[in-house]
C-alpha distance (Angstrom), angle and dihedral (degrees) to the residues before:
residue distance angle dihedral
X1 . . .
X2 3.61 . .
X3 3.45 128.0 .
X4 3.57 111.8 -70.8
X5 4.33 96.8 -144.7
X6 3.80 118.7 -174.6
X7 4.11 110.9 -155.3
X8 3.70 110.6 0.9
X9 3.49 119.7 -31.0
X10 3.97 108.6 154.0
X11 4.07 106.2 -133.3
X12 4.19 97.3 -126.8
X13 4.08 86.1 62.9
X14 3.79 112.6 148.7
X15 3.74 113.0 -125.3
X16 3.74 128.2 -147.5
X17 3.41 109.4 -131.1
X18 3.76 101.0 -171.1
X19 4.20 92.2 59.9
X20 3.78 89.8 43.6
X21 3.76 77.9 56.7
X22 3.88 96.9 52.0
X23 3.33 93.5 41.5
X24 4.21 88.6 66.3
X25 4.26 118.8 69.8
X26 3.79 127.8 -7.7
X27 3.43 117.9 41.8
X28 4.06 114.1 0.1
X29 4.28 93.5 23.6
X30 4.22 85.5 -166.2
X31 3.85 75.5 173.1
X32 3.75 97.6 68.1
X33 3.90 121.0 86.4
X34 3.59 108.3 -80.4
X35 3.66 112.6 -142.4
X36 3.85 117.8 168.5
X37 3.55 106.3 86.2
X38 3.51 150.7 91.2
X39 3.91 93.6 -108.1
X40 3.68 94.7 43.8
X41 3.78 95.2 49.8
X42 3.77 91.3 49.2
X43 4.12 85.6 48.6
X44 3.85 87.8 54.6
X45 3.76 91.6 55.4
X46 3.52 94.4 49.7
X47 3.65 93.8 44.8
X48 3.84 91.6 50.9
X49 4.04 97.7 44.9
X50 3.86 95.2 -112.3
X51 3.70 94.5 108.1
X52 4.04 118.8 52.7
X53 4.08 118.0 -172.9
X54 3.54 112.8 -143.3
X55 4.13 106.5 -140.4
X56 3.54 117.9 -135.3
X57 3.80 118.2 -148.2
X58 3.46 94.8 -134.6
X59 3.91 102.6 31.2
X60 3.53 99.2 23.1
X61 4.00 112.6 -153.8
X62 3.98 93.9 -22.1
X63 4.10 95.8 101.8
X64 3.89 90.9 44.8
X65 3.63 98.2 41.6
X66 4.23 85.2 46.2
X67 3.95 84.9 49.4
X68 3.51 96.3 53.2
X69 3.93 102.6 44.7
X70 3.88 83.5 47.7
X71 4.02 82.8 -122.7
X72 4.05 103.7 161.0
X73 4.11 115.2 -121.7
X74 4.13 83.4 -138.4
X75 3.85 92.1 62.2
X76 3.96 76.8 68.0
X77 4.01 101.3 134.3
X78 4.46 117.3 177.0
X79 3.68 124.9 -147.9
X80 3.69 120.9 -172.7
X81 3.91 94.0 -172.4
X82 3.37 120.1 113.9
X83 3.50 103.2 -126.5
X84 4.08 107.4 112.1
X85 3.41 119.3 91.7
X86 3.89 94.8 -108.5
X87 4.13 86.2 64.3
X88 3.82 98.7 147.4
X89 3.99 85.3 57.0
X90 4.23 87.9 57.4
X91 3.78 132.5 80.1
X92 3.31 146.5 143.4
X93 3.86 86.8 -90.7
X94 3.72 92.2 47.5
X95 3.57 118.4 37.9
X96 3.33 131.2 -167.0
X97 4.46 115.3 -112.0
X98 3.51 122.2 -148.4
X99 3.63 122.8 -173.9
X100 3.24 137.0 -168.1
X101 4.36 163.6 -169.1
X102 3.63 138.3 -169.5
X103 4.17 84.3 -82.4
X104 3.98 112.1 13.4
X105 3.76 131.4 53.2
X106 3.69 118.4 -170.5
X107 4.12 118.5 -170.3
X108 3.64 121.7 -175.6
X109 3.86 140.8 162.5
X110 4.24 131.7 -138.6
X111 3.84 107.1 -87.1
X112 3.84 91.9 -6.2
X113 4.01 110.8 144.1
X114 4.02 94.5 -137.9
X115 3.92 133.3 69.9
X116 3.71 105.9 -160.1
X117 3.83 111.3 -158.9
X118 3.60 121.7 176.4
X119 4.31 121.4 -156.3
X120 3.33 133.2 -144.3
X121 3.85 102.0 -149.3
X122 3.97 112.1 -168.9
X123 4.07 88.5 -139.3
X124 4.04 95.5 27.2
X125 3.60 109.3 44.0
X126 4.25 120.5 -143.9
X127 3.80 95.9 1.0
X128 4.39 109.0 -166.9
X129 3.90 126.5 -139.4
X130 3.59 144.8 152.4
X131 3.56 138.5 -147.8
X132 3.93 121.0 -147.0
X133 3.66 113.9 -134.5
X134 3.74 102.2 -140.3
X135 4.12 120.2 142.6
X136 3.57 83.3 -154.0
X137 3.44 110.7 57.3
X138 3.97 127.2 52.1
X139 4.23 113.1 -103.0
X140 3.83 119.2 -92.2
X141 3.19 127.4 175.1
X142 3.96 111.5 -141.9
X143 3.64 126.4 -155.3
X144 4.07 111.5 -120.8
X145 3.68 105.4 -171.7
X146 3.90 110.3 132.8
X147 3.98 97.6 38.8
X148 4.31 92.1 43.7
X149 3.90 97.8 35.4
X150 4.15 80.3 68.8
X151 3.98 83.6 75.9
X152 3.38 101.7 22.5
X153 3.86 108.0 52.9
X154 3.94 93.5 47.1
X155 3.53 131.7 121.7
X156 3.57 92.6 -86.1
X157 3.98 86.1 65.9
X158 3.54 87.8 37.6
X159 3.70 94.5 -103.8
X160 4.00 86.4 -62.1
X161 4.06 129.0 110.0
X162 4.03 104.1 -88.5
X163 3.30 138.8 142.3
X164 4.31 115.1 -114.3
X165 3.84 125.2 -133.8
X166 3.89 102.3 -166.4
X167 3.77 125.3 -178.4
X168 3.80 109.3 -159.7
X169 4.04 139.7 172.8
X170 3.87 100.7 -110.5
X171 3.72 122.7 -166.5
X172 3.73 124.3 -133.1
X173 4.05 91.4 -74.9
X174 4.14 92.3 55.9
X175 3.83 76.1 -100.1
X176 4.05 106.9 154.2
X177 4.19 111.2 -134.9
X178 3.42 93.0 -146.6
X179 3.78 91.1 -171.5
X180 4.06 92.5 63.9
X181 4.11 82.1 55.9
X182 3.49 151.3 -100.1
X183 3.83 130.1 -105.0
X184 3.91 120.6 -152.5
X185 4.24 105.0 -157.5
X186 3.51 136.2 -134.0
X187 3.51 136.7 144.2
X188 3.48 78.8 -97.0
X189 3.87 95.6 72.1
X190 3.52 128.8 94.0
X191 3.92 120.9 -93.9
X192 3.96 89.2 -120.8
X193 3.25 93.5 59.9
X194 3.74 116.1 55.2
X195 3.61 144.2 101.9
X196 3.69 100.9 11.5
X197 3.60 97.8 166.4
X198 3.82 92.2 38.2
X199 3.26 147.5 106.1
X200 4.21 121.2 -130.3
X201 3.56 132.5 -173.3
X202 3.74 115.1 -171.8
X203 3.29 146.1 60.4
X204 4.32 137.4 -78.9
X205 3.50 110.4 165.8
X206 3.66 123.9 -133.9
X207 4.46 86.0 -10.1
X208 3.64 119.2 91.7
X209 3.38 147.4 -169.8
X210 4.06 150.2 -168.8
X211 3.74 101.7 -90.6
X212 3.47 137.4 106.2
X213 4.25 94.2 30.2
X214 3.73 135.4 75.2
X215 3.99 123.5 -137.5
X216 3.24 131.6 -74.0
X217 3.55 108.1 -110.4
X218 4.07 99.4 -133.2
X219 3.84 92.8 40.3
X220 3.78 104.5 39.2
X221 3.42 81.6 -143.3
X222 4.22 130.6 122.9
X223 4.62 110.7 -131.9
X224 3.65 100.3 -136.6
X225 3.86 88.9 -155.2
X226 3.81 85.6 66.8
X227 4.10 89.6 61.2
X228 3.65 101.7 31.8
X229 4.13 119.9 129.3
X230 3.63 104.2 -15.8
X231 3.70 119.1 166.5
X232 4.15 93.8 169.9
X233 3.97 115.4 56.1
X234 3.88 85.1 168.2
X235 4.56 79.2 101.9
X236 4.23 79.9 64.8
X237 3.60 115.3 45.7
X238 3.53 137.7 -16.8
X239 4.11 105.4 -80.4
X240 3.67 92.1 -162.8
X241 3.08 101.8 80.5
X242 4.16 88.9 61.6
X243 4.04 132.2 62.1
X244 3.27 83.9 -112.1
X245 3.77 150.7 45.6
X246 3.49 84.6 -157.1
X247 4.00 149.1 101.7
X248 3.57 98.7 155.6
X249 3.66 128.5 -153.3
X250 3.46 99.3 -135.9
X251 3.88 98.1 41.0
X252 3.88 80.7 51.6
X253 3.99 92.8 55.8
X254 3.68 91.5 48.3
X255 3.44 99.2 49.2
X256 3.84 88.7 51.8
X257 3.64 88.1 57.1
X258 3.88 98.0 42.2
X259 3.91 90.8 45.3
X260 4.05 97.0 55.8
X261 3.95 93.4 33.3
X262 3.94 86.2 56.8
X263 3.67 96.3 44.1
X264 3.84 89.7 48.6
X265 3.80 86.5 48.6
X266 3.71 92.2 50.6
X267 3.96 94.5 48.0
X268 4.02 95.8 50.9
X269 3.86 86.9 56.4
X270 3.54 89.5 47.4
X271 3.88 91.6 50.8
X272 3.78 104.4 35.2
X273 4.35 86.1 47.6
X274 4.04 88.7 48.2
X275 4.25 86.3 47.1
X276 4.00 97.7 42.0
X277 3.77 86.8 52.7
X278 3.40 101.0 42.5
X279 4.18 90.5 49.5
X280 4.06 82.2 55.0
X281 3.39 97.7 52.8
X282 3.94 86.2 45.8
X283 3.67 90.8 49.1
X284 3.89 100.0 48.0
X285 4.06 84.4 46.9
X286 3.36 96.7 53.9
X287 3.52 99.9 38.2
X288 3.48 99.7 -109.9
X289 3.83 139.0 150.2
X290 4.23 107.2 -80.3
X291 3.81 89.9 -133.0
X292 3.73 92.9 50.1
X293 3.83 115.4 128.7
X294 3.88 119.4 -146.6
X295 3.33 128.1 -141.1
X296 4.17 92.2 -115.0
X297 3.52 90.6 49.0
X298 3.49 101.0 50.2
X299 4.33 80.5 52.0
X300 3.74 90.3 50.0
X301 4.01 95.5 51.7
X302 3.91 85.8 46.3
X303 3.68 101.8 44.6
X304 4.10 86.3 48.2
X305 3.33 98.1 52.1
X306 3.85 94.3 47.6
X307 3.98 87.1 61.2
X308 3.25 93.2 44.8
X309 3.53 103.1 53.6
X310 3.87 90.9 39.2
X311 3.92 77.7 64.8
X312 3.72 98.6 48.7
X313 3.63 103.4 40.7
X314 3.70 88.5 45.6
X315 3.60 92.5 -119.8
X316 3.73 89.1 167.5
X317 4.03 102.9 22.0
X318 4.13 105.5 129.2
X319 3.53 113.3 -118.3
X320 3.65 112.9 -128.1
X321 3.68 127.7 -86.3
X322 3.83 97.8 -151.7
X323 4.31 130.3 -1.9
X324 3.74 118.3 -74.4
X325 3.36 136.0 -138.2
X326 4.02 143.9 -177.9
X327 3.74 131.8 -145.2
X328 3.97 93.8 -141.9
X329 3.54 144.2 58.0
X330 4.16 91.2 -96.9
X331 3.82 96.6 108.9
X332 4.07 93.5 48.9
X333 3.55 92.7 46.0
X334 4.13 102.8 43.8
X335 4.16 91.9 45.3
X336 4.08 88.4 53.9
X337 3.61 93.1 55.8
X338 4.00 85.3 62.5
X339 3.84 117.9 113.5
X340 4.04 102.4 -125.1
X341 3.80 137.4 -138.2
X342 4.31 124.8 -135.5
X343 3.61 82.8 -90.5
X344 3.82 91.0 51.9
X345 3.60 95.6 -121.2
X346 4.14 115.9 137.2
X347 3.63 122.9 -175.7
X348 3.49 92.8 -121.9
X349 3.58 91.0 74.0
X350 3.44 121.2 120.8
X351 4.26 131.8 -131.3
X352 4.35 94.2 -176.9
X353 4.03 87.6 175.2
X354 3.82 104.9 73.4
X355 3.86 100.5 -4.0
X356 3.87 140.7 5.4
X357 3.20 101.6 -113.1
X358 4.01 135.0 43.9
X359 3.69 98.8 -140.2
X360 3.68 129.4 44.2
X361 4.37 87.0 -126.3
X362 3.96 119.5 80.8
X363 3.59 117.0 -125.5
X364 3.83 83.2 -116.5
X365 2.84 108.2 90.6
X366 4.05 89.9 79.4
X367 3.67 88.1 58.9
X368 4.28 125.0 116.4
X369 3.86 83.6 -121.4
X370 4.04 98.3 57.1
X371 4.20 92.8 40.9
X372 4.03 85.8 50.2
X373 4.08 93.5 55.6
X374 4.15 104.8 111.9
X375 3.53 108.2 -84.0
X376 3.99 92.7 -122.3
X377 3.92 83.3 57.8
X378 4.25 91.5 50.0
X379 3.45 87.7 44.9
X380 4.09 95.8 68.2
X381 3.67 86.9 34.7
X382 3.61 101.8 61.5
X383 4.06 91.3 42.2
X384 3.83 83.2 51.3
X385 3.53 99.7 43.1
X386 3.73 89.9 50.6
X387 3.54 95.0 53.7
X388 3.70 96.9 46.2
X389 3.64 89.9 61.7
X390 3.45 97.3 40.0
X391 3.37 105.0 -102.8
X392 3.94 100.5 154.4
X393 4.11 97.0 55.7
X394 3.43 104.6 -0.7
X395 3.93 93.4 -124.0
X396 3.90 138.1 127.6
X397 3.77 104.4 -68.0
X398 3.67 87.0 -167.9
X399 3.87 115.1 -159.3
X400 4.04 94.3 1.7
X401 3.79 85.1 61.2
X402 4.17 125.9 95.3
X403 4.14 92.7 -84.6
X404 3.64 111.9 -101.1
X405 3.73 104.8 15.4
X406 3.59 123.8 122.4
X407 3.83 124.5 -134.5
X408 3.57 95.1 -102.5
X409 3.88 86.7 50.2
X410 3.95 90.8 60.6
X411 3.28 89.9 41.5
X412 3.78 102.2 56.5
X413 3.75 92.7 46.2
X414 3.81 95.6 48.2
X415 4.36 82.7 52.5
X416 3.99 84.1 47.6
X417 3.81 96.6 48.0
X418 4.37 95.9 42.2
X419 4.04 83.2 47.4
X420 3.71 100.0 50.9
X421 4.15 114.3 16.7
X422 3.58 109.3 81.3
X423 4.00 115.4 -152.1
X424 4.05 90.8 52.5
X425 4.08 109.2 143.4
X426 3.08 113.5 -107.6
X427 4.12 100.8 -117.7
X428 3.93 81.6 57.9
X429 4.27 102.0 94.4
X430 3.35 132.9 148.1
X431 3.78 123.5 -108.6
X432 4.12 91.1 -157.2
């Protein structure tokens, strides 16, 4: 079977063998039934009878597998790129949806056989399923990790499970011309650049973007003018056949964030596990103390947590060229999920005029997947995370600081985090 992809993971992707092979046995057993999140639980309940999809005749299980992850319909996000394994199925005309929560993303196509749902297990990282969408045969969700780990443990996830936000230059058929180039997408990449291959409805101002258009057939290359602030995609494809009307601009921009800040999450665990049990091994062969800490270790756990927390304090996030805005309800719904300070301030709340976000913190560090990182790992990341925003004095900490953030910036979301995460040590207080 081919590889079942979620997002945008391009079929001829390289794999690399020797971190599929890590990733099996002794320490980080990716193999082994992963059973701690969202997806997983709702598998169990089918499995055992005590949850029942209803089909739809138009949408088959979508809206009751949505329903019961607690995935939002307004996270709905289209990509007419053909870059999913069910390519013949997407076009221009029919895009491809992918939905989305703080720990599940769920893509499917009209009429196409296959849910694809992608995990975020605390201990496991980006798990991969798929759901069959067959009236006539009860829901199951069915774990897909040899045939999708062949896109999704590449190089372009640095050989590690991840989920892939591509922008591409697609031709009139949602074809991608690989030769005119590839984008991989972050909050880190420019405005101008994104979601080629995509659908966005919203508005930006005088910025722009790839979206919404196809290339030009003697260029190879996508007008941006042809894509810019469009709150009606009804002009490219027939939006009834979706949830949604929708593939908003700012669920798009938070999902960019969410996806890399996971997968960065999910490859210092991998690491720091693979380094802790290598300096045990070293230390029962030499003879050594077990709690003795090695030099490369103590490198590994620091290097991490630097690219983590370059991640999550959006050390490298763009700041906007022009306002944002989205045509749904996305933006309401994902800041009211936010846990909230005295002050009533969350760090899921969102600026959408010069940057994304409010706070210069992600929201993720209350997720499953942050509280599961080795403790040895946490350890260096709350002392550096405290630091960074100027937890000790409160005062400018100049090029060691999240870039672009004024004291009172750091300061607010170090009052927001030591009000709301649970876990914090205790010498870690805010000075706001």
């Amino acid at each position: 079977m081919p590889s079942p992809t979620l997002l945008l993971a391009l079929p001829l992707a390289v794999a690399i063998p020797q971190k599929a092979d890590w990733l099996r046995g002794e320490p980080l057993h990716y193999d082994a039934p992963a059973t701690a999140g969202t997806v997983e639980n709702v598998a169990r309940r089918l499995a055992s009878g005590e949850l029942e999809l209803a089909y739809d005749a138009d949408a088959g299980y979508l809206p009751a597998l949505l329903a019961a992850l607690d995935v939002p319909t307004s996270s709905q996000m289209l990509v007419f790129s053909k870059t999913s394994f069910q390519n013949e199925r997407i076009a221009p005309a029919t895009p491809r949806a992918v939905y989305f929560s703080d720990d599940a993303y769920v893509g499917a196509i009209p009429g196409a056989p296959l849910v694809e749902l992608t995990s975020i297990d605390p201990r496991h990282g980006p798990v991969f399923y798929t759901l069959e969408q067959d009236a006539q045969r009860p829901p199951r969700l069915t774990r897909r990790s040899e045939e999708c780990l062949q896109c999704h443990a590449t190089s372009r996830t640095r050989g590690w499970p991840g989920n892939l936000v591509r922008s591409v230059h697609p031709d009139r058929d949602g074809q991608p011309i690989l030769r005119s180039g590839t984008k991989m997408v972050s909050d880190a990449t420019p405005f101008e650049e994104r979601w080629g291959g995509w659908y966005v409805s919203g508005t930006h101002g005088d910025a722009r973007h790839r979206g919404n258009a196809t290339a030009d057939a003697a260029t190879e290359r996508v007008d941006p003018e042809a894509g810019a602030n469009v709150e009606d995609l009804t002009q490219f494809f027939d939006t009834e056949r979706y949830l949604a009307p929708h593939s908003d601009i700012v669920a798009l921009m938070v999902f960019e964030h969410q996806s890399e800040a996971q997968n960065r999450i999910a490859r210092a665990s991998y690491e720091v596990r693979l380094a802790l049990h290598r300096e045990s091994e070293s230390n029962r062969i030499f003879g050594d103390p077990p709690d003795t800490r090695r030099d490369s270790t103590q490198r590994i756990l620091e290097g991490q947590a630097n690219k983590l927390l370059q991640v999550l304090l959006f050390e490298r996030a763009i700041e906007l060229p022009a306002p944002i805005r989205g045509t749904s309800s996305f933006a309401r719904e994902f800041q009211a999920r936010g846990e909230r300070d005295a002050a009533g301030r969350s760090l899921r709340d969102l600026d959408l005029n010069r940057r994304l976000f409010r706070y210069p913190c992600s929201y993720l560090i209350h997720s499953q997947a942050f509280d599961a990182l080795p403790k040895e790992l946490l350890e260096v990341v709350y002392r550096e995370l405290a630091e960074r925003l100027g937890a000790d004095t409160g005062s400018d900490m100049g090029s060691d600081a999240p870039a672009g953030w004024t004291a009172a910036d750091r300061s607010a979301a170090l009052a927001i985090a030591s009000a709301t995460k649970d876990g914090l040590p205790e010498s870690w207080t805010s000075t706001d």
